[in-house]
N, C-alpha and C positions, 0 to 999 in steps of 0.2 A: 504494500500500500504506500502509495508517494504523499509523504505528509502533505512537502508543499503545495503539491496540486489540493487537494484536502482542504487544506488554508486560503488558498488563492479562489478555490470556489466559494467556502465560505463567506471570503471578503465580498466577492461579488453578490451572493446571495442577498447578504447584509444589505448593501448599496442597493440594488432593488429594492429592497424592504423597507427600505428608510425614503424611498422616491415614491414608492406606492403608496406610502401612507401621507407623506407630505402632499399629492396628489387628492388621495380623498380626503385631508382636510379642508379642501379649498373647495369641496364639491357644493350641492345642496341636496336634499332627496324632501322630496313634495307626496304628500296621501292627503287622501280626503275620505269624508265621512257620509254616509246620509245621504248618499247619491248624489255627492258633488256641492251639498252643503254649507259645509265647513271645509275648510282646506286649510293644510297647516304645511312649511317649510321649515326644513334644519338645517341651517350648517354642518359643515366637518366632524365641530366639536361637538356635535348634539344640541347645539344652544338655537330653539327657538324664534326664528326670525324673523316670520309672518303668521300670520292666523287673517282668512279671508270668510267670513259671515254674509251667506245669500239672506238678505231682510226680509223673504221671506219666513225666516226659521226665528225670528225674533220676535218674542208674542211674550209679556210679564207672567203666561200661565205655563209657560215649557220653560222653562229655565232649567229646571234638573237635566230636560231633553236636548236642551242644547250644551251644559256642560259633559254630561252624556258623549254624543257627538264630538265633540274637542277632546276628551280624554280617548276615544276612537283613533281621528284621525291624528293626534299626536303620538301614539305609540304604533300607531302602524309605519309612521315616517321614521321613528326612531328602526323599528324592525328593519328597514327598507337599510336604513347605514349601516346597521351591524352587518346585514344581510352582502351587503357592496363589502366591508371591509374583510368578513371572513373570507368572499368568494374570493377579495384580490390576494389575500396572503394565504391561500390555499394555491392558487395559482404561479405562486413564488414558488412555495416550498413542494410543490409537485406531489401534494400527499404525501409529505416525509413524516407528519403526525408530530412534529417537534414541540415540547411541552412549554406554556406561556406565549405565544406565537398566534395563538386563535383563540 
């Protein structure tokens, strides 16, 4: 087994991995709720950065049903990044199953 080469992939690996991820932090991933809704945006970091309300869906008697809805389409956006970050760092690592990494 040739360390260097061992190493010298690793390195690279590394470098992909640090460029994938730098990559999907600058992304956004967009879900929506209630057939379109509520729609909600995230950033990279998870961090919240739109919520879009059809006036329709705002009545002082649904309140529950529209926070309802926003806790929908907010964890579906989150699903959606985690969902983009494991497929790219599965994609790195070609299924090597490496621990802390996914």
């Amino acid at each position: 087994m040739n360390m260097q080469k061992m190493l010298k992939d690793l390195q690279k690996m590394q470098n992909k991995m640090s460029k994938a991820q730098d990559e999907l932090q600058t992304q956004s991933y967009e879900a929506e709720a209630g057939g379109g809704m509520v729609k909600v945006i995230l950033n990279g970091q998870g961090i919240l950065t739109s919520i879009e309300i059809n006036p329709e869906v705002v009545d002082p008697q649904e309140v529950e049903a529209l926070e309802d809805l926003l806790m929908a389409a907010f964890n579906s956006a989150v699903k959606k990044k985690e969902d983009a970050v494991a497929s790219s760092m599965n994609d790195l690592t070609q299924g090597m199953n490496i621990p802390g990494l996914v």
